[in-house]
N, C-alpha and C positions, 0 to 999 in steps of 0.2 A: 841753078847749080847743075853741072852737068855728074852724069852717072859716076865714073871715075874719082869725083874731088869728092864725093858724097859716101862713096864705100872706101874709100881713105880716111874721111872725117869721123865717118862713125865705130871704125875701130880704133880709131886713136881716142875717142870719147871711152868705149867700152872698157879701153884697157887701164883707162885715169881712174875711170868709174870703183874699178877692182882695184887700184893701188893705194887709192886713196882710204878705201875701206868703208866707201858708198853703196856696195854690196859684197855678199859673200857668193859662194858656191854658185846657184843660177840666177842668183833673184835679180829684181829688176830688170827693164827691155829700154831700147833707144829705138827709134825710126825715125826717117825721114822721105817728107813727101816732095818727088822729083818732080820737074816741070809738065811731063807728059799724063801726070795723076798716077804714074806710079809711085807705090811705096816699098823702101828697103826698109827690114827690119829683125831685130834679134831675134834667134831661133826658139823653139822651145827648148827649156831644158840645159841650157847652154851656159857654161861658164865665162862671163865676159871678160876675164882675163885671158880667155885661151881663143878668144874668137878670130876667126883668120875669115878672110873674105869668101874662101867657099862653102860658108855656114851661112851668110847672110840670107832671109828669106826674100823672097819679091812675093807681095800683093797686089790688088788694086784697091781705089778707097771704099769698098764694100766690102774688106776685109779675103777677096779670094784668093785663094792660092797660083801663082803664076810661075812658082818655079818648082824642083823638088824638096823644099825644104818648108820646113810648117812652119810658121811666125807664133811667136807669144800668144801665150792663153791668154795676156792680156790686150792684146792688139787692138782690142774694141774702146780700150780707154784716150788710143792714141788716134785712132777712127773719131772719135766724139768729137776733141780736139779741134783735129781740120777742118771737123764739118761746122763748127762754132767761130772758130775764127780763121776766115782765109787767110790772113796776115801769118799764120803760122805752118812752116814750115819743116819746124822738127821740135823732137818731144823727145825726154829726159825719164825715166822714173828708176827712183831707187830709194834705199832706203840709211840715207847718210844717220849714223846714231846721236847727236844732238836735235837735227832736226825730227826726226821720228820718236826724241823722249819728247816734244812737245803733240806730237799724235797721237802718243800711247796716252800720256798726259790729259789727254781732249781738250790741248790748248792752240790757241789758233798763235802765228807770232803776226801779233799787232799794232805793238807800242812802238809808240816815233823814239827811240832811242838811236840812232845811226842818222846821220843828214846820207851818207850814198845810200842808203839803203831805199830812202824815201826815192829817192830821185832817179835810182835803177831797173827798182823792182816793185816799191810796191808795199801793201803790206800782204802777207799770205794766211788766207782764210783755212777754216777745218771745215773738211764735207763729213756727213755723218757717216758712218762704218756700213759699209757696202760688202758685202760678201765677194774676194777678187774674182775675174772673169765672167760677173754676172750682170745685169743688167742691175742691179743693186747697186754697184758700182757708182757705172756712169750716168745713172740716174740722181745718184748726193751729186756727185762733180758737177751736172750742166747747167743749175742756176748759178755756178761763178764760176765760169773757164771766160766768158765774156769780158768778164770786166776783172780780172787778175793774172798773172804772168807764170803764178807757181802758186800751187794747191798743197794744202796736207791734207792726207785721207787718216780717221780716224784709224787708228790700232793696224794700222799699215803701211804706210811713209810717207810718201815726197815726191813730184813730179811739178816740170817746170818743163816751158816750152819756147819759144822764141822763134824769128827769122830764119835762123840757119842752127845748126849741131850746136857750133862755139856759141851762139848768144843762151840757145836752150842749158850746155853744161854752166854756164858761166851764171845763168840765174840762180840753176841749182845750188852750185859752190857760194853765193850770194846767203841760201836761204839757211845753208848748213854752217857757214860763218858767223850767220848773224843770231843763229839758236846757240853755237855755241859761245858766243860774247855775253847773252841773256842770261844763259843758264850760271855762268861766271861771274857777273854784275849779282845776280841773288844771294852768292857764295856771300860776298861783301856787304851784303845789306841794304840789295835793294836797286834798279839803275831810276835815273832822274829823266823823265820824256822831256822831250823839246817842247817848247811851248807852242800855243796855236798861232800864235803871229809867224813864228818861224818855219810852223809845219807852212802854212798857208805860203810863204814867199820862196820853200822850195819845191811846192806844187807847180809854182808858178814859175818857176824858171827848168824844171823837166819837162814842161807841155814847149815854151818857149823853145830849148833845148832839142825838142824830138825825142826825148831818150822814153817819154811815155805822153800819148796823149788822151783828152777829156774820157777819154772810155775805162781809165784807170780811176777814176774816181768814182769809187764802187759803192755798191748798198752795202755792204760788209765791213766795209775798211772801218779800221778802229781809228784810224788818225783821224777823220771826218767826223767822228762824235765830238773833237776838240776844236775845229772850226767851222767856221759858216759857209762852204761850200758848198754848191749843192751836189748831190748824188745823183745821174741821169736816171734813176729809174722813178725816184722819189721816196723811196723807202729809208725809212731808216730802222735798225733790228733792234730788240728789245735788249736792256744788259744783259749779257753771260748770268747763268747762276749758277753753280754744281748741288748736289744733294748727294747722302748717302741715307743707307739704313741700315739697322741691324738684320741677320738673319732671321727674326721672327717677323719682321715688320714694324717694331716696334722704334723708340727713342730717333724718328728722323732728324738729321741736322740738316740743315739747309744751310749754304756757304757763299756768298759774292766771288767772282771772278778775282778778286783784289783777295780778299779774306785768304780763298786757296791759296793765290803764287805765295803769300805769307807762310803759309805752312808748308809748301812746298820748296822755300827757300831755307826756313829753319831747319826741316829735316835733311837739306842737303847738308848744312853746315855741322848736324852734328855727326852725318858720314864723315866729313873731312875730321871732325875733333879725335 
């Protein structure tokens, strides 16, 4: 992508970003990595509704400064990114409010309820709670930027990354659609997964497709505990489980992944009553 189509693209990302109410005031950053290993990217501090092209910073991918303008405190998460997978050339983060109730939540969204959903993106995993701009960070994110297309960061939000600007906004808008379908399906009492025959024969027609190939089928993925694929790493993860306690330590309950969205579906409904 040449310079020009790229500092056009990402303030027309930036300013969807804010219309849409994918962030407020400064939060979240977009970049993108140019063919010569430069990187443009949001400034600090910077309202991306308000961003006009001579805010944009220039880096390189060692995160230095290349022009007068200082890039996101987060820039090391988009730095990770590149360096993890060459295939990607621009990176999204924000904090869309459906998909972020399931990070504050410490829920990952992983149930095959949507056939596009399988077939475009994926299912999207939880990293654990990184302190932002720290190696905290992008240290939860680098055992699954590999092998998934859009992360949730615990009790922080949402980034998603792709080929170019539009595939990286268009996963995001994917992951914040499809939290909000879920969060709406529990209203109701509950959504119904696709079954394993079916997860399994739209794996098989988005590798076919190109739309995601065998590196998408993840140690992570929830759909993969439902069929006999295998995961390239070999792994497969233990169930989900939450726990709480009281403040003395005392009366622990321990809760199934299932058990919770239960309760967390109930309490949504009697908000709505």
């Amino acid at each position: 992508m040449d310079e020009q189509t790229a500092r056009r693209d990402l303030l027309r990302i930036c300013h969807l970003l804010y219309e849409r109410s994918y962030v407020v005031s400064s939060d979240g950053n977009v970049s993108v990595r140019l063919d010569d290993g430069r990187v443009l990217a949001t400034p600090t501090m910077t309202c991306k509704g308000r961003m006009t092209d001579d805010l944009i910073a220039v880096t390189d991918l060692e995160g230095r400064q290349l022009n007068d303008r200082r890039a996101s405190s987060e820039l090391a998460m988009h730095l990770l990114i590149y360096r993890e997978r060459p295939d990607v050339k621009a990176v999204c983060h924000a904090h869309p409010p459906h998909g972020t109730a399931f990070a504050v939540a410490g829920l990952p969204i992983d149930q095959p309820i949507l056939s596009e959903v399988i077939l475009t993106l994926g299912c999207v995993p939880l990293a654990e709670y990184g302190t932002p701009s720290t190696p905290e960070l992008t240290d939860a994110m680098r055992p699954l930027v590999k092998h998934h297309n859009a992360l949730l960061m615990a009790n922080h939000g949402a980034v998603a990354y792709g080929s170019d600007l539009w595939q990286a906004f268009d996963r995001l808008e994917t992951l914040e659609h499809t939290a909000k379908i879920a969060i709406l399906s529990r209203m109701l009492g509950g959504s119904r997964n696709l079954s394993p025959d079916a997860i399994e024969k739209l794996i098989n027609v988005r590798e076919a497709a190109g739309y995601l190939d065998e590196g998408a089928r993840c140690q992570a993925c929830g759909y993969l505990h439902e069929t006999t694929l295998s995961c390239p790493t070999g792994d497969r993860p233990a169930a989900h489980s939450y726990s709480s306690s009281t403040s003395n330590g005392a009366g622990k309950v321990s809760l199934t992944r299932e058990e919770l969205l239960d309760l967390l579906a109930q309490a949504a409904r009697l908000v709505e009553s």
